[in-house]
C-alpha angles and dihedrals in degrees: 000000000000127000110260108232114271117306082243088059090048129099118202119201115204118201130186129111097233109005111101092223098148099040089057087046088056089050086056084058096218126170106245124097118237158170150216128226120185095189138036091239085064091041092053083048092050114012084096096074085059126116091166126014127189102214143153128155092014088059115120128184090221103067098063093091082049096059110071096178095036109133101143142031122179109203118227094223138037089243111090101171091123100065125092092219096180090054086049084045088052096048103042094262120152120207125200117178120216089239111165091021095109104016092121099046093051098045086049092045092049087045088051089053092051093050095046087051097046096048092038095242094152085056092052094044087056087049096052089046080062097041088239129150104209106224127232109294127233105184101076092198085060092052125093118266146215123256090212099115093018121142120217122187115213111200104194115035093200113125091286098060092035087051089053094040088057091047091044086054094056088064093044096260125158112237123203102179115198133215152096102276107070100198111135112257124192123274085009107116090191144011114208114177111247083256082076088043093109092054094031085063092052092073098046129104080185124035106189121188108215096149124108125252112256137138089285100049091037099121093341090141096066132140092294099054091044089050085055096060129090110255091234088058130106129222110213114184117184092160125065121331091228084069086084137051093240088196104050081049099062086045086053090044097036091050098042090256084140137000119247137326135228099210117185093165137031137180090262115049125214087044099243118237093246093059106116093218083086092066104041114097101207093060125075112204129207132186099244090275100130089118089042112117142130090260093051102096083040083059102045097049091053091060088046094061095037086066091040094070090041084061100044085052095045085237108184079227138059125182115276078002105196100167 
């Protein structure tokens, strides 16, 4: 690959309608000049000037033809579904994911589901809304419960399920991780291919989505796998929303075929108001904000200037390479 010119002669675009990107570049004091768009309108309008642009959800396919200098984009998040990376191959583009970014933020917002759910938080926020005391309860199947014994199954063992495993086996969980390579990880007490998913799910009492979306999730979760599951059982998905049938869901939530769901993403985003996963009590909804945190903008720069200085070098490499 040739050298890109020198990091002083480069313009870097950041996109993204919340994230200070750009504010945490210019406290690294590197040489390249940029700039900061909050909507697509004003990314069709500079993203010209880019030779580099740090994107994610504002990313549209269409604008390639649009971007002359472009050489390099650095995605926001570790999910890169949203990219035609044949069409950046065939222009020169480089692609680098944020993988590993927010590893640690997902795996600690899926294990927060599982223990909200476990314990039945969502149930005492809405009492609290209501200024009720919920009185003892009798009926031992109604109570809240332990998460000691427990088996998880993780679908997807990048560093985002083996990060959970770790953290479900802190609380004496039983992990079952699923997918296609079998080497032994660490807290997982076994490894089945995604061919076994239907009678892995059998066993769980969680079942957390930490895999990508590509051609083989996508809808992998569907009326089969849910009808698989134990009724008792919880689905917790921290990685795309395609990734499950959302409407084969809402039949298994809606007849008692589980019991209840922690959903951080979903096939529209913003969930529209009409969705019924906002009125369904056994479902705690978040707004896709699992990778959220206050060192998120601090983890996605280092990798950008990792790969700054891959590129400066011409390295073959960057860093989550993609493209």
């Amino acid at each position: 690959m040739a050298l890109l010119p020198p990091e002083g002669e480069l313009t870097i675009g950041f996109a993204h309608a919340a994230y200070q990107l750009r504010d945490e570049f210019a406290r690294r004091n590197r040489a390249a000049r940029s700039f900061e768009v909050r909507s697509l309108d004003e990314l069709r309008e500079r993203g010209p000037e880019a030779d580099i642009i740090v994107v994610s959800g504002m990313w549209r396919n269409d604008l390639l033809p649009r971007l002359p200098k472009l050489r390099f984009i650095q995605s926001v998040s570790a999910g890169t579904d949203q990219f035609d990376k044949a069409a950046l191959g065939a222009a020169g583009v480089r692609l680098a994911s944020a993988q590993g970014g927010n590893e640690r933020a997902v795996a600690e917002h899926a294990m927060s589901l599982i223990l909200a759910l476990t314990r039945q938080i969502h149930f005492a926020r809405d009492n609290q809304a209501k200024q009720s005391w919920r009185p003892m309860i009798g009926d031992r199947a109604l109570r809240e419960d332990e998460l000691g014994g427990e088996t998880l199954v993780v679908v997807g063992l990048g560093r985002i399920g083996l990060r959970l495993a770790k953290l479900a086996a802190a609380f004496d969980m039983r992990v079952i991780g699923v997918r296609r390579s079998p080497e032994p990880q660490p807290h997982v007490e076994a490894i089945v291919h995604p061919d076994k998913l239907a009678e892995t799910v059998a066993q769980a009492d969680f079942v957390a989505l930490t895999c990508p979306l590509t051609p083989e999730t996508e809808g992998l979760v569907d009326a089969r796998i849910l009808a698989a599951m134990k009724p008792s059982a919880y689905l917790i998905n921290v990685a795309r929303g395609r990734v499950v049938d959302e409407a084969a869901l809402l039949d298994a939530l809606g007849n008692g075929g589980i019991a209840g769901a922690g959903l951080d993403c979903f096939h529209d985003e913003p969930l529209p108001a009409a969705s019924p996963f906002w009125r369904l009590p056994q479902v705690i909804v978040t707004p896709h904000s699992a990778g959220e945190t206050r060192a998120y903008e601090s983890n996605v720069i280092d990798i950008l200037i990792d790969n700054l200085d891959r590129l400066a070098r011409g390295d073959a490499g960057l860093r989550n390479q993609i493209v």
